[in-house]
mmCIF file as gemmi writes it, N, C-alpha and C atoms, coordinates in Angstrom:
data_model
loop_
_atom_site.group_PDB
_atom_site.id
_atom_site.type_symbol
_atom_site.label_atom_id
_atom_site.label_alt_id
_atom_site.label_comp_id
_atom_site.label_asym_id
_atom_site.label_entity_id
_atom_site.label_seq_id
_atom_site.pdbx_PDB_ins_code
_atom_site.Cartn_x
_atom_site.Cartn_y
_atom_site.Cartn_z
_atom_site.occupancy
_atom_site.B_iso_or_equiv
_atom_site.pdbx_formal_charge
_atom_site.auth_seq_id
_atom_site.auth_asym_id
_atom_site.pdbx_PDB_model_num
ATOM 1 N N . UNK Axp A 1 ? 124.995 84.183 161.714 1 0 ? 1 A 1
ATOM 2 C CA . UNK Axp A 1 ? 123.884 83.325 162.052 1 0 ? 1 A 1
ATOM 3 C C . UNK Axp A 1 ? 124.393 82.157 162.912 1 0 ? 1 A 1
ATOM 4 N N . UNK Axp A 2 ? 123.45 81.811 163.897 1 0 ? 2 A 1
ATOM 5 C CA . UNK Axp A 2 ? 124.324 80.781 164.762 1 0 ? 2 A 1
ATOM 6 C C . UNK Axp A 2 ? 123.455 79.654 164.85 1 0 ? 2 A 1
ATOM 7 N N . UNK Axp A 3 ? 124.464 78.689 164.852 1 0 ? 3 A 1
ATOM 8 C CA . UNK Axp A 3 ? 123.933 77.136 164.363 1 0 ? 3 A 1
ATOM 9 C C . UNK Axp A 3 ? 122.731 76.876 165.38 1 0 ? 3 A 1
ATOM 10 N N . UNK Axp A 4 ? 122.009 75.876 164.363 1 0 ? 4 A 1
ATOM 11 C CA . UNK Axp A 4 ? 120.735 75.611 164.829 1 0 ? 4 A 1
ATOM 12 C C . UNK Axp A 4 ? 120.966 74.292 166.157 1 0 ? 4 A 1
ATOM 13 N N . UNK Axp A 5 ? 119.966 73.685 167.073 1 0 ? 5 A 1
ATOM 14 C CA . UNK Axp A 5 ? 120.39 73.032 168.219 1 0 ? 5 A 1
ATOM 15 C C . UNK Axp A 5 ? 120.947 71.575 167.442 1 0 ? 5 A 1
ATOM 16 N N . UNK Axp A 6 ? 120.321 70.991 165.967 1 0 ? 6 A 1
ATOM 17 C CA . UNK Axp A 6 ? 120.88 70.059 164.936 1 0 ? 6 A 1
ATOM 18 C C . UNK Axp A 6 ? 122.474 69.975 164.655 1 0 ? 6 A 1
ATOM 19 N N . UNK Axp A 7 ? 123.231 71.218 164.38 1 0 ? 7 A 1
ATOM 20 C CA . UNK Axp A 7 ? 123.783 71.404 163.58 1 0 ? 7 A 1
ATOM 21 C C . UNK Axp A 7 ? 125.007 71.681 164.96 1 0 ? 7 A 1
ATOM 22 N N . UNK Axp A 8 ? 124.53 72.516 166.372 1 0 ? 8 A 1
ATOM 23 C CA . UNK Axp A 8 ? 125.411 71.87 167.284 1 0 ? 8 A 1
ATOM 24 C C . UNK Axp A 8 ? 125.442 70.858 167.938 1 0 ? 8 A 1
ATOM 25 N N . UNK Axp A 9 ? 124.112 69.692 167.474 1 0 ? 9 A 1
ATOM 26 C CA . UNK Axp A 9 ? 124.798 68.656 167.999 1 0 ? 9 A 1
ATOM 27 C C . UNK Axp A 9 ? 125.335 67.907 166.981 1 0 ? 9 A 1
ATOM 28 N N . UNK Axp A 10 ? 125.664 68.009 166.276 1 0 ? 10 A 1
ATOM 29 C CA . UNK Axp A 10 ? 126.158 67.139 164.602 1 0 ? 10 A 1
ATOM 30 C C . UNK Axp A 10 ? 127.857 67.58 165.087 1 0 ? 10 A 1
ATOM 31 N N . UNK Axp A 11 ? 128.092 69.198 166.034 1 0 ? 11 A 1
ATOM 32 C CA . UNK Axp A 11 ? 129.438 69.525 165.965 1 0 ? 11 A 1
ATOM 33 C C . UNK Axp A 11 ? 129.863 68.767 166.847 1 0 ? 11 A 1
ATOM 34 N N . UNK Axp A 12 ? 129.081 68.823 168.108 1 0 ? 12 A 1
ATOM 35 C CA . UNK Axp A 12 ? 129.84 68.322 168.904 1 0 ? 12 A 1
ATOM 36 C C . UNK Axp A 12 ? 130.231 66.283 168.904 1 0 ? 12 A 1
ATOM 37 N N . UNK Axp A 13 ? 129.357 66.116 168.091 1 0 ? 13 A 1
ATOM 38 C CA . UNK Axp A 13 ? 129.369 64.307 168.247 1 0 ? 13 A 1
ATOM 39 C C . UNK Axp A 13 ? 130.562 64.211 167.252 1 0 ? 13 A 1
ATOM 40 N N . UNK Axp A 14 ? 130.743 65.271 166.203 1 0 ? 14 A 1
ATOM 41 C CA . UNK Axp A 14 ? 132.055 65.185 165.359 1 0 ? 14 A 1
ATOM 42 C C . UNK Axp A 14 ? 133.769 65.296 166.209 1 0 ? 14 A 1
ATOM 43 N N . UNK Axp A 15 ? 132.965 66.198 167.013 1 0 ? 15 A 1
ATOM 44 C CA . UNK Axp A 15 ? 134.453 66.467 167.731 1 0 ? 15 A 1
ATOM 45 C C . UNK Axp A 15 ? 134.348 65.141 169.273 1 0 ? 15 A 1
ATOM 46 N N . UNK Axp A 16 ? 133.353 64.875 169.365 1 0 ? 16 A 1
ATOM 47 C CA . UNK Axp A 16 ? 133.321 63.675 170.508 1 0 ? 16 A 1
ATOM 48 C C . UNK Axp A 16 ? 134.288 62.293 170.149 1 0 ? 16 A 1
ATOM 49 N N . UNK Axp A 17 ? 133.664 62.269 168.717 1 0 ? 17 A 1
ATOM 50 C CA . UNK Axp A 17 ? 134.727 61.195 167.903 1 0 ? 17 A 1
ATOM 51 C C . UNK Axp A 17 ? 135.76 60.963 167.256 1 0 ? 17 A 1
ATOM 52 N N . UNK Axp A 18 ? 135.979 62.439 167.041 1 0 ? 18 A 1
ATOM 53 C CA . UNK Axp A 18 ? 137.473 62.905 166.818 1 0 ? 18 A 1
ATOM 54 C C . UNK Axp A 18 ? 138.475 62.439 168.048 1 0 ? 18 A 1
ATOM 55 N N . UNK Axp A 19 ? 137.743 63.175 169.249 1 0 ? 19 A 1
ATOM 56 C CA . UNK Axp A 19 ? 138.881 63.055 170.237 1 0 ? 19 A 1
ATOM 57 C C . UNK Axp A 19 ? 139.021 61.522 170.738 1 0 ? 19 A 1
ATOM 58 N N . UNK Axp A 20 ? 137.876 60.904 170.782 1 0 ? 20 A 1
ATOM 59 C CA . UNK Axp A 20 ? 137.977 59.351 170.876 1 0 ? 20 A 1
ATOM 60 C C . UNK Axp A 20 ? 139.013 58.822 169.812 1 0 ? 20 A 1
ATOM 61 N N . UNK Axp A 21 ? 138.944 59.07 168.646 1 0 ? 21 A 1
ATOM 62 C CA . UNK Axp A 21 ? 140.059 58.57 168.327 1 0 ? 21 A 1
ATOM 63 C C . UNK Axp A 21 ? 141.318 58.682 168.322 1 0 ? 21 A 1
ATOM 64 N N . UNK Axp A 22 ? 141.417 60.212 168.489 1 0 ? 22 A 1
ATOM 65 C CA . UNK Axp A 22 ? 143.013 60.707 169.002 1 0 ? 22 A 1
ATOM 66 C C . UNK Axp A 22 ? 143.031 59.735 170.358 1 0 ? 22 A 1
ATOM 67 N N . UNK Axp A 23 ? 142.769 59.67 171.192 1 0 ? 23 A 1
ATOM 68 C CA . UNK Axp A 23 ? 143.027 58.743 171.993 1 0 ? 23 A 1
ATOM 69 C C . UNK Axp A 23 ? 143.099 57.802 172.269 1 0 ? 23 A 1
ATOM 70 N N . UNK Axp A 24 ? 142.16 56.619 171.519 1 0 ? 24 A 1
ATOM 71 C CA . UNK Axp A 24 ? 142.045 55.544 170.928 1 0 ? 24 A 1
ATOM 72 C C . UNK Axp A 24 ? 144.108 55.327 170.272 1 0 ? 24 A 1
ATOM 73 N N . UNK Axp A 25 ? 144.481 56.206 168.956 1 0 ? 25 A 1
ATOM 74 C CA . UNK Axp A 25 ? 145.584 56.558 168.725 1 0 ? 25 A 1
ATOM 75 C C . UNK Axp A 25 ? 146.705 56.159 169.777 1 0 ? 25 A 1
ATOM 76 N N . UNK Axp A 26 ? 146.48 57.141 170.695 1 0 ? 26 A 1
ATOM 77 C CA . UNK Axp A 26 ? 147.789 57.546 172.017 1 0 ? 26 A 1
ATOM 78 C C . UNK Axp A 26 ? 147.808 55.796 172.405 1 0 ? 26 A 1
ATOM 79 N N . UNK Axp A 27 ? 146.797 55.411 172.578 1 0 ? 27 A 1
ATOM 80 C CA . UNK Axp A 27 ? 146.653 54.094 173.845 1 0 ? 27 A 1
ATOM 81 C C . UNK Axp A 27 ? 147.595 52.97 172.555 1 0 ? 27 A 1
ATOM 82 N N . UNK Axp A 28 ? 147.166 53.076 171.244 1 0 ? 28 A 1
ATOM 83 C CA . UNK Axp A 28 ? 147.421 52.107 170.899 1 0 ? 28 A 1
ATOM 84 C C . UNK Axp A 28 ? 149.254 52.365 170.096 1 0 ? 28 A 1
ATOM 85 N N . UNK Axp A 29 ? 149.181 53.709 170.584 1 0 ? 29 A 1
ATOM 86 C CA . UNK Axp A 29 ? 151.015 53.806 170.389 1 0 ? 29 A 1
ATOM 87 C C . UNK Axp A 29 ? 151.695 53.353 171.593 1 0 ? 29 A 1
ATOM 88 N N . UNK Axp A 30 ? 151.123 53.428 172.992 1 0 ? 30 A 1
ATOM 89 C CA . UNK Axp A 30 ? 151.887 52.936 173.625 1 0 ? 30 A 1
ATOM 90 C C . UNK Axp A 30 ? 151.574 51.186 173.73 1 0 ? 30 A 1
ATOM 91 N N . UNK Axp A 31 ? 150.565 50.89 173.095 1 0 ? 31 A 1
ATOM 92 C CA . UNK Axp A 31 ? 151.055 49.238 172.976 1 0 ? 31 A 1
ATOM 93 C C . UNK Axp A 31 ? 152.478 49.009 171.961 1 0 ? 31 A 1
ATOM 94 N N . UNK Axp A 32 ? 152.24 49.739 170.783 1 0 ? 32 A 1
ATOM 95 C CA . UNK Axp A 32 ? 153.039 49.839 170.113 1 0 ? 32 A 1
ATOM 96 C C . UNK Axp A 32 ? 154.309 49.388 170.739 1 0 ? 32 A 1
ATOM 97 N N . UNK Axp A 33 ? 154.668 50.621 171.367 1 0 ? 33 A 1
ATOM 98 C CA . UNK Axp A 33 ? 156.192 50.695 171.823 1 0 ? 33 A 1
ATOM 99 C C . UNK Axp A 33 ? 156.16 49.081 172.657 1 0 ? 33 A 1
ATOM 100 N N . UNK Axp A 34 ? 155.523 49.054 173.347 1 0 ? 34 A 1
ATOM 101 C CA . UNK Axp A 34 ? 155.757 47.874 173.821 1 0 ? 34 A 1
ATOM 102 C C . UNK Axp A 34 ? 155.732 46.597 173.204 1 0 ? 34 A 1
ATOM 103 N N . UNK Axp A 35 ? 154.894 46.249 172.529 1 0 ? 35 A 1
ATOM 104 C CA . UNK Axp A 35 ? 155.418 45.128 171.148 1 0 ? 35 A 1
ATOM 105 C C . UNK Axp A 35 ? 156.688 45.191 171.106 1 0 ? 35 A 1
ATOM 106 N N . UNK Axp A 36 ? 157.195 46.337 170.455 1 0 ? 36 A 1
ATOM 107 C CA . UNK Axp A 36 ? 158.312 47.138 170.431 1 0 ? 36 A 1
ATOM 108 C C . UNK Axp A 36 ? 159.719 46.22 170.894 1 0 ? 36 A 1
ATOM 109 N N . UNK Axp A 37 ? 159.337 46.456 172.52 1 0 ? 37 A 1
ATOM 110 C CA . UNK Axp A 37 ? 160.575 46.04 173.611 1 0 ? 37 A 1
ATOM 111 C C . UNK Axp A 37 ? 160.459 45.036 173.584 1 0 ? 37 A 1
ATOM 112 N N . UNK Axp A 38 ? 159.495 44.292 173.701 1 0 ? 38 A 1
ATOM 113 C CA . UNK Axp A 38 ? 159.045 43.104 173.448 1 0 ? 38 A 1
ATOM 114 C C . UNK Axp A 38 ? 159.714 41.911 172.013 1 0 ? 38 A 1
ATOM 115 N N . UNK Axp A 39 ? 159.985 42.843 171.395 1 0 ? 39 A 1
ATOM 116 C CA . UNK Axp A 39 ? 161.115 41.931 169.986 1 0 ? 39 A 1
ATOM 117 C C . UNK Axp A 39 ? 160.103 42.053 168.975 1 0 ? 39 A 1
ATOM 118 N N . UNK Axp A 40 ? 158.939 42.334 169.25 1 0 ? 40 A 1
ATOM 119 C CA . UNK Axp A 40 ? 157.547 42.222 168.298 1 0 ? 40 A 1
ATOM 120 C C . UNK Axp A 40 ? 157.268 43.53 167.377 1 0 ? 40 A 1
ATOM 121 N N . UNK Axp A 41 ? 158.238 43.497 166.344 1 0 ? 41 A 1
ATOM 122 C CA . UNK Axp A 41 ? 158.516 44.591 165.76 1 0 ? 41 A 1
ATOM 123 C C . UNK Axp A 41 ? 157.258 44.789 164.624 1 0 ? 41 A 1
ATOM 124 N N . UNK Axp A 42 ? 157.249 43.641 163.256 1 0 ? 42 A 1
ATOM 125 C CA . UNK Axp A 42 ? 156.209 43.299 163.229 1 0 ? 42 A 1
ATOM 126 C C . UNK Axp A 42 ? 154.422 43.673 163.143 1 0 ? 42 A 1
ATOM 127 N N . UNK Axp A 43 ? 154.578 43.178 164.516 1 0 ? 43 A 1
ATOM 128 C CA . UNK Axp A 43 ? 153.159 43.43 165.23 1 0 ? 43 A 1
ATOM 129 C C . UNK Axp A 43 ? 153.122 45.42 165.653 1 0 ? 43 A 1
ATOM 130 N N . UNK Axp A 44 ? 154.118 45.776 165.744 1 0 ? 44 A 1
ATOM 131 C CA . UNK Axp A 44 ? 154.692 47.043 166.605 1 0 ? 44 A 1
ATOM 132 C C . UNK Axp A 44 ? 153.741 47.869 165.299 1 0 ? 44 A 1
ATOM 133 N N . UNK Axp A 45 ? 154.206 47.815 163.925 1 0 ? 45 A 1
ATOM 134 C CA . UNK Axp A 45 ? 154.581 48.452 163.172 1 0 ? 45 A 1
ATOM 135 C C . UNK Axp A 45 ? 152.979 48.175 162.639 1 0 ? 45 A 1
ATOM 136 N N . UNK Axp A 46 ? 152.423 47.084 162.523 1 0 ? 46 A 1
ATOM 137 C CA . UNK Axp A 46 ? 151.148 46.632 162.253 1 0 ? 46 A 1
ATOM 138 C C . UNK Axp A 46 ? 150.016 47.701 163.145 1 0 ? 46 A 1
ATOM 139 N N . UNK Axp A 47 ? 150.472 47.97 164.384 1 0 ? 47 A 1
ATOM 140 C CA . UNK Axp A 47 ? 149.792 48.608 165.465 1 0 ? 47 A 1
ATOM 141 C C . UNK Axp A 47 ? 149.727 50.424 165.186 1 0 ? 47 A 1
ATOM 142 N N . UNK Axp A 48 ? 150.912 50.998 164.391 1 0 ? 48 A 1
ATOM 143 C CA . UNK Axp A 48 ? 151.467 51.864 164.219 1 0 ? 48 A 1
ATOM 144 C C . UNK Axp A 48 ? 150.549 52.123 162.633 1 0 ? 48 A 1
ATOM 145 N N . UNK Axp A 49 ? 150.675 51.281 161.668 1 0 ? 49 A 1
ATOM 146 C CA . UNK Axp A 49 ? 149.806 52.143 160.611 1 0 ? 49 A 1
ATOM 147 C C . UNK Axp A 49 ? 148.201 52.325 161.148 1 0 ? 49 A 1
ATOM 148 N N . UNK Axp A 50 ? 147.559 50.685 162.061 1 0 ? 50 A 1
ATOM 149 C CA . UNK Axp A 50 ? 146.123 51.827 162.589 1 0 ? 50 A 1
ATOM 150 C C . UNK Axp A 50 ? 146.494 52.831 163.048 1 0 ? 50 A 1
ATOM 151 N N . UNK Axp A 51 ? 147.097 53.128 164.206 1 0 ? 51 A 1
ATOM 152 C CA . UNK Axp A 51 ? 147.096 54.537 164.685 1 0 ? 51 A 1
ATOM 153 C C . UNK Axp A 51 ? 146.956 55.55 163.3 1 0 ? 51 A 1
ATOM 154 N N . UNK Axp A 52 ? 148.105 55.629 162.295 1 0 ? 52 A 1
ATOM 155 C CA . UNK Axp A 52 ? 147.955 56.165 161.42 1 0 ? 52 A 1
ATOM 156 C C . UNK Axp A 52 ? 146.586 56.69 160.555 1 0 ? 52 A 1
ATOM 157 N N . UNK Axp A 53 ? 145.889 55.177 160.599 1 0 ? 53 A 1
ATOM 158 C CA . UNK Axp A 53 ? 144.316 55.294 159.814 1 0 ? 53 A 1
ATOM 159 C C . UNK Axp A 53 ? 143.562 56.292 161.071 1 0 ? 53 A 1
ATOM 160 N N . UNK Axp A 54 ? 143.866 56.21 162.381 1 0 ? 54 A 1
ATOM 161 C CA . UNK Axp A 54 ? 143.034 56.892 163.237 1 0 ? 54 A 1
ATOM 162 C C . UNK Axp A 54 ? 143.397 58.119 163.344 1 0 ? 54 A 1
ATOM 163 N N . UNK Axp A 55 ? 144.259 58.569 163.407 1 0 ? 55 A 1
ATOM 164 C CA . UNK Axp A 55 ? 144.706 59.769 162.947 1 0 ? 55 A 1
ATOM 165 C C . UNK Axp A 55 ? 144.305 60.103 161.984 1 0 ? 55 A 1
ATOM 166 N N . UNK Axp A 56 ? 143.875 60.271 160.579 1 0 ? 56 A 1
ATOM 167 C CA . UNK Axp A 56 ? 143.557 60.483 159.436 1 0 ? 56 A 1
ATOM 168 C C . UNK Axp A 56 ? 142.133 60.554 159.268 1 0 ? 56 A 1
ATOM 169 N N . UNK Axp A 57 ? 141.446 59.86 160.093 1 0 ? 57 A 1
ATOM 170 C CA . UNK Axp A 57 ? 139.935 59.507 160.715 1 0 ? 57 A 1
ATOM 171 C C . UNK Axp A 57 ? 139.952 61.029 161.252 1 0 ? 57 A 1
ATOM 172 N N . UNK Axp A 58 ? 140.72 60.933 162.49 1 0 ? 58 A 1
ATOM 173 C CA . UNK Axp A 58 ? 140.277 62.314 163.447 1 0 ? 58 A 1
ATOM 174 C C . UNK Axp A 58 ? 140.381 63.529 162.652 1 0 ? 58 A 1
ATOM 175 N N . UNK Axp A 59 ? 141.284 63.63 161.594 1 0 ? 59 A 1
ATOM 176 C CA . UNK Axp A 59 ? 141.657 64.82 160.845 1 0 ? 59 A 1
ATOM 177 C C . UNK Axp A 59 ? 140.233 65.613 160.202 1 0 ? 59 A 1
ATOM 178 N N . UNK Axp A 60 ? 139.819 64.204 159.791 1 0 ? 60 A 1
ATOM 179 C CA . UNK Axp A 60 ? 138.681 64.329 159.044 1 0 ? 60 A 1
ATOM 180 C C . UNK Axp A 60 ? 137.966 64.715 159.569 1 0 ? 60 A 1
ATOM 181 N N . UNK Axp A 61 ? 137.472 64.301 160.322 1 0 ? 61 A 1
ATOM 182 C CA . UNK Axp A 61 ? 136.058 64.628 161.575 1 0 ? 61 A 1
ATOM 183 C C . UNK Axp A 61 ? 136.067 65.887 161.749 1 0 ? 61 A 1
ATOM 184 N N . UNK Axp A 62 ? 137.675 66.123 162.337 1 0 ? 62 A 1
ATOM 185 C CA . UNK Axp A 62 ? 137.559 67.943 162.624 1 0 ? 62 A 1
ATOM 186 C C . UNK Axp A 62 ? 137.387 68.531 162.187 1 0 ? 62 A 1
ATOM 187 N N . UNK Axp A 63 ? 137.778 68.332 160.584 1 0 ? 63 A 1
ATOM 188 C CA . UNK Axp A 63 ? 137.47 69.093 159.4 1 0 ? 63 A 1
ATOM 189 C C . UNK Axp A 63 ? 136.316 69.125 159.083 1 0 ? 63 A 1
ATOM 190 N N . UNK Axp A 64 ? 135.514 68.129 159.482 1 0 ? 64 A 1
ATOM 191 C CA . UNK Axp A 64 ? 133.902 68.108 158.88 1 0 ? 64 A 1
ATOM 192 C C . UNK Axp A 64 ? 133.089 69.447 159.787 1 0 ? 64 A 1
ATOM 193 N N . UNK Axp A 65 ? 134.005 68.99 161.433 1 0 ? 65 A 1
ATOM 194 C CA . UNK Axp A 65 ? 133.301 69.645 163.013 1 0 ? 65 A 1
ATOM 195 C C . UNK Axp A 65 ? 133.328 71.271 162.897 1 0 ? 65 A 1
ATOM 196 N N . UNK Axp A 66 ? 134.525 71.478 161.924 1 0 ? 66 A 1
ATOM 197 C CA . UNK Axp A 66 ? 134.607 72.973 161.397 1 0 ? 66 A 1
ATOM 198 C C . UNK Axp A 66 ? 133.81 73.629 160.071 1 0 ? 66 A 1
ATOM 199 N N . UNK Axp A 67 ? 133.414 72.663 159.462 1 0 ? 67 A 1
ATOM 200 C CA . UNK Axp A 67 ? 132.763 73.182 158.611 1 0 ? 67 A 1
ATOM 201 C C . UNK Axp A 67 ? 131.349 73.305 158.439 1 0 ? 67 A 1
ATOM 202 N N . UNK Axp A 68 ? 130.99 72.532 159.983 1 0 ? 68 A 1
ATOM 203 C CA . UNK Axp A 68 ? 129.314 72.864 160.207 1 0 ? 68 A 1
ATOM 204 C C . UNK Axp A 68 ? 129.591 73.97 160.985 1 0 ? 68 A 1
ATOM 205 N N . UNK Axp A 69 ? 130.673 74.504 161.385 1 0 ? 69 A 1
ATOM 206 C CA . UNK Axp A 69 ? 130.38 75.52 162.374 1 0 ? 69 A 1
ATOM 207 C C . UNK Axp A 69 ? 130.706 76.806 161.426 1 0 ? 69 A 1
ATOM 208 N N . UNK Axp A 70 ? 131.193 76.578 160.24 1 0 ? 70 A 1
ATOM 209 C CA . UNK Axp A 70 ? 131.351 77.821 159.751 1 0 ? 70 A 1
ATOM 210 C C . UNK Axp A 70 ? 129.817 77.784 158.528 1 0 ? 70 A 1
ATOM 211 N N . UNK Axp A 71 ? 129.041 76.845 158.703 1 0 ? 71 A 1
ATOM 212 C CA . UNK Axp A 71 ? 127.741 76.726 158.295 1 0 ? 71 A 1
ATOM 213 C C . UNK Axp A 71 ? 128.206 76.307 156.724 1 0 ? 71 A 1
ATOM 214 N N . UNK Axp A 72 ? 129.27 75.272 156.337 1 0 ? 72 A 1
ATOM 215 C CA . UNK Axp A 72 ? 129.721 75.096 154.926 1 0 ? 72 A 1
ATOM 216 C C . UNK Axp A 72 ? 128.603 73.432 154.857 1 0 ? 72 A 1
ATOM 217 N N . UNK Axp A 73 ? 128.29 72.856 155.859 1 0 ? 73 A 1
ATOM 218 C CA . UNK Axp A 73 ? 127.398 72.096 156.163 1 0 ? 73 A 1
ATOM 219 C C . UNK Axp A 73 ? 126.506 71.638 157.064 1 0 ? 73 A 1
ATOM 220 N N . UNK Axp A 74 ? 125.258 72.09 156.718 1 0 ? 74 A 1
ATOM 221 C CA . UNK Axp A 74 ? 123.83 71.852 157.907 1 0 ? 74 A 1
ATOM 222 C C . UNK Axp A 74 ? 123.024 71.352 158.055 1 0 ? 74 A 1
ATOM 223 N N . UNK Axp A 75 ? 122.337 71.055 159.115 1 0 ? 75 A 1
ATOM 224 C CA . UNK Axp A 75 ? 121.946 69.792 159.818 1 0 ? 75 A 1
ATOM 225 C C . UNK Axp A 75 ? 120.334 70.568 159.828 1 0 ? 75 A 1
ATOM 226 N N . UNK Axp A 76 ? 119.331 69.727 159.568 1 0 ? 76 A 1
ATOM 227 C CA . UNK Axp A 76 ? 118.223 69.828 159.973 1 0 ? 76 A 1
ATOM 228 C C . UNK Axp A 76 ? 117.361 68.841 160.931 1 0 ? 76 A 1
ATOM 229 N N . UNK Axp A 77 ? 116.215 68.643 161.186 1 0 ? 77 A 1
ATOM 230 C CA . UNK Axp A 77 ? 116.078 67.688 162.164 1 0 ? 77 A 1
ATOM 231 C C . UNK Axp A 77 ? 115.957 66.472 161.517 1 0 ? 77 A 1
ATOM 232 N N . UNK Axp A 78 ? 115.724 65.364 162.022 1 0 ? 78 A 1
ATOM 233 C CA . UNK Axp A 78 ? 116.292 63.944 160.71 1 0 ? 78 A 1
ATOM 234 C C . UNK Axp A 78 ? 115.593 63.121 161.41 1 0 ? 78 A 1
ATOM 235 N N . UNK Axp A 79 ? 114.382 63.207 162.569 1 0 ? 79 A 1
ATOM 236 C CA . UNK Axp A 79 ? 113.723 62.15 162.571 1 0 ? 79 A 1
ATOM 237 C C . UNK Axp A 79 ? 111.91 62.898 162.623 1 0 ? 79 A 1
């Protein structure tokens, strides 16, 4: 059975914000490093567990983005 037009857009805004945050992630590792060189170890490492929380964010999402697509959760219309 293939997802209703709800339930692909519920996938795709999951995976829209997934990848925003993987990238969100990347940008804020390379501040990181630079704190980094900078002597701002600190701050480096402060910068480094968000990434972490955003990473853990995106994990999630995907996991949610896969499980409407294998129909383990569905979307009806909501307004």
């Amino acid at each position: 059975m293939r997802l209703n037009e709800y339930e692909h857009e519920l996938q795709r805004d999951l995976q829209s914000v997934a990848s925003d945050l993987r990238w969100s992630a990347v940008d804020l590792k390379r501040i990181a490093e630079q704190l980094r060189k900078s002597g701002n170890e600190a701050d480096a490492q402060s910068v480094l567990r968000s990434c972490e929380v955003l990473q853990s964010d995106e994990e999630r999402l995907q996991l949610y983005a896969r499980e409407v697509k294998a129909r383990a959760i569905s979307r009806t219309k909501i307004h």
